[in-house]
C-alpha positions in Angstrom: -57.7 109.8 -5.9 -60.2 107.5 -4.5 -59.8 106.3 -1.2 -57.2 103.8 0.0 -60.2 102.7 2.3 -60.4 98.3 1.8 -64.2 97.2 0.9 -67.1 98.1 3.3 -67.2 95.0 4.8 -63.8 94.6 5.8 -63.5 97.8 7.3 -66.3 97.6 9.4 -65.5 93.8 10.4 -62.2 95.7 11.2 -63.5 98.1 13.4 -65.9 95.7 15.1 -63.4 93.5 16.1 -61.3 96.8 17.3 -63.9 97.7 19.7 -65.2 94.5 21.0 -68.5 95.5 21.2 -71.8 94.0 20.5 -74.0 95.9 18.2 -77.4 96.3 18.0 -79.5 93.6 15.5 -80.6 96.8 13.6 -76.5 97.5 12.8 -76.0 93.8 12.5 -78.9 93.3 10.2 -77.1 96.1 7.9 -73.5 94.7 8.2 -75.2 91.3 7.1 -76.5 92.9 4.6 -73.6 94.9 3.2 -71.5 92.0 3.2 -74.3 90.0 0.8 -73.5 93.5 -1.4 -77.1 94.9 -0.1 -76.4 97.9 -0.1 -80.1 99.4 0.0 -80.7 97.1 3.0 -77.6 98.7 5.1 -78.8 101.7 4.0 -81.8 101.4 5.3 -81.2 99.6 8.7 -78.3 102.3 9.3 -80.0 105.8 8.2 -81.9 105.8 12.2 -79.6 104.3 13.9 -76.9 107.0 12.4 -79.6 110.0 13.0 -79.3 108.8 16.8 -75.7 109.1 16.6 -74.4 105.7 16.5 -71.0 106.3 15.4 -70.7 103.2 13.3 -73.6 103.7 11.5 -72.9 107.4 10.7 -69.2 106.0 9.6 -70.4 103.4 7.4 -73.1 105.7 5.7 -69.9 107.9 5.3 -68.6 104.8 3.4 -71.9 103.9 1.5 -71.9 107.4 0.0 -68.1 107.8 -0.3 -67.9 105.1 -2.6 -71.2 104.8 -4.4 -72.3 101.3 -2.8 -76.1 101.3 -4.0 -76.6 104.8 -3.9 -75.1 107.4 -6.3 -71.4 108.6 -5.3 -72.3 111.5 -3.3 -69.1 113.5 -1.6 -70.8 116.0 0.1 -73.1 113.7 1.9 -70.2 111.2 2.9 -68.7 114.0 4.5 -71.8 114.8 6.8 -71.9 111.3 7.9 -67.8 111.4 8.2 -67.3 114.6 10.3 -70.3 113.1 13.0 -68.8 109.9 13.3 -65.3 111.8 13.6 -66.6 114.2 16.0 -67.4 111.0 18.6 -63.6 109.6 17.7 -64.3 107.1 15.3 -60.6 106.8 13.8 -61.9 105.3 10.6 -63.7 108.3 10.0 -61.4 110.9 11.2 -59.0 109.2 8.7 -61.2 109.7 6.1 -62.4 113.1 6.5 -58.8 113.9 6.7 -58.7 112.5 2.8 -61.7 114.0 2.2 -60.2 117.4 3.3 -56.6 116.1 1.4 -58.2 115.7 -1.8 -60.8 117.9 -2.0 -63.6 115.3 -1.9 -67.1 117.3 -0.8 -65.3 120.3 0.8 -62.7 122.6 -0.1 -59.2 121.4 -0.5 -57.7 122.2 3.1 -54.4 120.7 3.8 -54.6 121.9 7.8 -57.8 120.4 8.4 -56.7 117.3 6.7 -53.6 117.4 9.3 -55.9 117.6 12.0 -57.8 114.7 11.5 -55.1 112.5 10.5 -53.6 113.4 14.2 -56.4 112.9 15.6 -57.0 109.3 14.0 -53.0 108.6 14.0 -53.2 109.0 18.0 -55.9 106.3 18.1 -53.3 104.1 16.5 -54.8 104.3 13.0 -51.8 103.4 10.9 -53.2 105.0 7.9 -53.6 108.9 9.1 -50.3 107.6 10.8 -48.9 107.3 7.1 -50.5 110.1 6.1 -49.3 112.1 8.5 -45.8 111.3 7.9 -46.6 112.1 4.3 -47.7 115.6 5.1 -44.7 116.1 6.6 -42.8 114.4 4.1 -44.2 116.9 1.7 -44.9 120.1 3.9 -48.3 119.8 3.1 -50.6 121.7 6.1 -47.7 121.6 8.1 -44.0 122.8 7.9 -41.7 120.1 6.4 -39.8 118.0 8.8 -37.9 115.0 7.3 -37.5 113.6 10.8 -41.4 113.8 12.0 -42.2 112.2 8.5 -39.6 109.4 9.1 -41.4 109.0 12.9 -44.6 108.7 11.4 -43.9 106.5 8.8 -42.0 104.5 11.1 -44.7 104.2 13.5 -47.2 103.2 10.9 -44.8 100.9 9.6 -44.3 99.3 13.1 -48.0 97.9 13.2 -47.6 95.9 9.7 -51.4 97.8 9.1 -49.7 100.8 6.6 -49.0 98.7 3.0 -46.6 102.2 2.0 -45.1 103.2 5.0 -41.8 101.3 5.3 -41.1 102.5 1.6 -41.7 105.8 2.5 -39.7 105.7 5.4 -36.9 104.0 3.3 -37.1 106.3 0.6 -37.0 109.7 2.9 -34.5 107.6 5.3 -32.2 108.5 2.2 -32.5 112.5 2.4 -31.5 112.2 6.1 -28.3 112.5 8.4 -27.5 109.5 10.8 -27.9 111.8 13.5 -31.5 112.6 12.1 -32.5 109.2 11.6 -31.6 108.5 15.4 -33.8 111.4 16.8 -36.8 110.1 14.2 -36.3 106.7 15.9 -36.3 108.2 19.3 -39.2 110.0 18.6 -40.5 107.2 17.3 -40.1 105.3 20.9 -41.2 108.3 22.4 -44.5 108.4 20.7 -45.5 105.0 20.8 -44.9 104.9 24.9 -47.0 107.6 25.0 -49.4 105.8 23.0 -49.1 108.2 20.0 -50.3 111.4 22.3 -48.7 114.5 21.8 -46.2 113.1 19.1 
């Protein structure tokens, strides 16, 4: 399964906007240029700035590579540019490592390591790994199942209005539950998002 990542462009815009910070023209020139759909451009205004270890960069090669945007589709090498990005706590690519791990994409199929960086993207407020966490959960995939830290997740991800599945999923598992189950998900749910989604 391809990933449920939006168009280059709009994630980055995303994640720009996120941060509030200005970017270099080098990573400018590139965004300019992926958003025009030149691809070999980005690519080649991002490649240094992503061997320095500019986070963005390193994501959006991830991307470039991930999804074959003017370059052959190349797994292995969107991981690379995924884990370093990850590594520095970009949430966009500690999401989508954790897919890369969930499906099997360029590395082994590893359902714990795909836990791992969905937490550690879900704790940055990304409301995808947030989803996905609930749905390894849900499923008892990488971790053991728990109906009611599923429902919290997918509660919590539902909360921001960012995660398009999360309130059916939360509905549909919502309808395996007890009342009193339902109550500590919601309290949990509380919980976590006072503690701005830290040690959930």
């Amino acid at each position: 399964m391809k990933h449920l990542t939006a168009t280059l462009c709009l994630t980055i815009a995303v994640l720009l906007e996120s941060v509030g910070m200005s970017w270099s023209a080098d990573f400018q020139k590139g965004l300019t240029a992926a958003q025009n759909g030149d691809y070999a451009t980005a690519l080649r205004e991002w490649k240094p700035l992503a061997e320095q270890g500019h986070a963005t960069a390193q994501y959006s090669l991830g991307v470039i590579y991930d999804n074959g945007y003017g370059v052959p589709e190349n797994d292995k090498t969107a991981v690379k540019w995924y884990r370093l990005a990850a590594e520095q706590g970009n949430d966009f690519a500690q999401y989508n490592l954790g897919l890369m791990y969930d499906n099997g994409q360029g590395v082994p199929e590893d359902d714990k390591t795909a836990v791992k960086w969905y937490r550690l993207a879900a704790e940055q407020g990304n409301a995808s790994a947030q989803s996905n966490l609930g749905a390894m959960y849900d499923d008892g995939t990488g971790v053991i199942q728990d109906y009611v830290r599923a429902h919290m997740w997918y509660n919590i991800a539902a909360s921001s209005g960012k995660s398009k599945n999360a309130l059916g999923n939360r509905d549909v598992i919502a309808q395996e539950m007890t009342s009193a189950q339902i109550a500590e998900a919601q309290k949990l749910a509380r919980e976590c998002v006072r503690k701005e989604y830290k040690g959930c």
